[in-house]
C-alpha positions in Angstrom: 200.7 -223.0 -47.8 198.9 -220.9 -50.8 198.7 -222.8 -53.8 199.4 -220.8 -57.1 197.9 -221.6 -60.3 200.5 -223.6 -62.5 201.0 -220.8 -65.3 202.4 -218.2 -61.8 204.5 -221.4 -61.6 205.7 -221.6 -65.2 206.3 -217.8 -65.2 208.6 -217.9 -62.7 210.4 -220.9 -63.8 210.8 -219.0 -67.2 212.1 -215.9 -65.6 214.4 -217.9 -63.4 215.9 -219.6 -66.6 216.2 -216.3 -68.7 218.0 -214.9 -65.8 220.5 -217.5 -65.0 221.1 -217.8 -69.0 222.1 -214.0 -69.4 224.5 -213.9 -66.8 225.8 -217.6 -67.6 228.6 -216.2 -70.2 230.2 -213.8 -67.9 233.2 -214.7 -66.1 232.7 -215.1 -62.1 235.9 -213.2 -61.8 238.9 -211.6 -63.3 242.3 -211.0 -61.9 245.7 -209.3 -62.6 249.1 -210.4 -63.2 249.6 -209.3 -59.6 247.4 -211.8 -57.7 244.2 -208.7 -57.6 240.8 -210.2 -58.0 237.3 -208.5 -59.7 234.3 -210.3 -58.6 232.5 -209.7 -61.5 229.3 -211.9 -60.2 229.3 -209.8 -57.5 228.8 -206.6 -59.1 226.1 -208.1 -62.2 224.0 -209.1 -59.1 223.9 -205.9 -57.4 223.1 -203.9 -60.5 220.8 -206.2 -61.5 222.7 -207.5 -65.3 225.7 -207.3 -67.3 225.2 -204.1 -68.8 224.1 -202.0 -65.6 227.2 -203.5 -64.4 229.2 -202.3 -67.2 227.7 -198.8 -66.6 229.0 -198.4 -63.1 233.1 -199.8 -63.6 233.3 -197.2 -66.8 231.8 -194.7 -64.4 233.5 -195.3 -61.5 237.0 -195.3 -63.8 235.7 -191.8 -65.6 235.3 -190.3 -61.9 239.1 -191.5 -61.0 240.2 -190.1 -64.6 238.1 -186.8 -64.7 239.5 -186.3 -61.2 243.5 -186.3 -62.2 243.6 -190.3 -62.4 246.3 -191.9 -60.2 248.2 -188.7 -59.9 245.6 -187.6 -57.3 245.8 -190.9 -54.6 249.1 -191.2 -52.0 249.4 -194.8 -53.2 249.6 -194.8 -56.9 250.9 -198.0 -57.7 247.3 -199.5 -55.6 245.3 -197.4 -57.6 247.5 -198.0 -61.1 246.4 -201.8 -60.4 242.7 -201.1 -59.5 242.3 -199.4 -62.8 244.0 -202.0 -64.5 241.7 -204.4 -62.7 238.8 -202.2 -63.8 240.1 -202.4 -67.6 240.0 -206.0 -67.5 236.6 -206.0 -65.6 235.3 -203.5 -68.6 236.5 -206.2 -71.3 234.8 -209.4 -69.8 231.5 -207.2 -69.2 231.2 -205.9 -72.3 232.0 -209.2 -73.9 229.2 -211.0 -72.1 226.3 -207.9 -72.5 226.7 -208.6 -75.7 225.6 -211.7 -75.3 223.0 -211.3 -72.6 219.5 -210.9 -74.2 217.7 -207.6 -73.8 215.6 -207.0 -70.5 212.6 -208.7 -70.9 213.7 -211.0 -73.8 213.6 -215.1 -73.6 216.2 -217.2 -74.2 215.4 -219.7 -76.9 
């Protein structure tokens, strides 16, 4: 086993606690009237925060909407309610990048 100085330690301690903090105010989830479920976690952790989450749901909804929206899909009720998923999606992101500190920034 290598044995790292105490201030690598620290360091990644610190980053560790900034990163759990920032995503710590969004919601794990949101759902529909209709039982349909968001996993908002899901999507923060593969774009790596909040916002860059936020980025892709508004541009995945402008692609469906620049396209002819629901008009366009054989099923329109299924994609009516995955837009409406994606609305509620856009709320709880944007209320929790607002309150996720800048890349970079600690918590204090």
């Amino acid at each position: 086993m290598i044995a790292l100085p105490s201030r690598y330690l620290s360091a990644a301690v610190a980053l560790l606690v900034v990163c759990v903090s920032a995503h710590a105010d969004c919601p794990g989830y949101v759902e529909t009237d209709a039982g349909s479920a968001f996993n908002i976690a899901a999507i923060i952790k593969d774009s790596g925060s909040p916002q860059g989450a936020l980025d892709k749901v508004r541009g995945a909804v402008s692609k469906i909407n620049a396209g002819g929206g629901c008009a366009i899909f054989a099923n329109k009720r299924a994609c009516e309610e995955t837009l409406s998923l994606a609305r509620k999606a856009i709320v709880a992101l944007q209320a929790c990048s607002a309150t996720a500190p800048p890349k970079g920034a600690a918590r204090g």
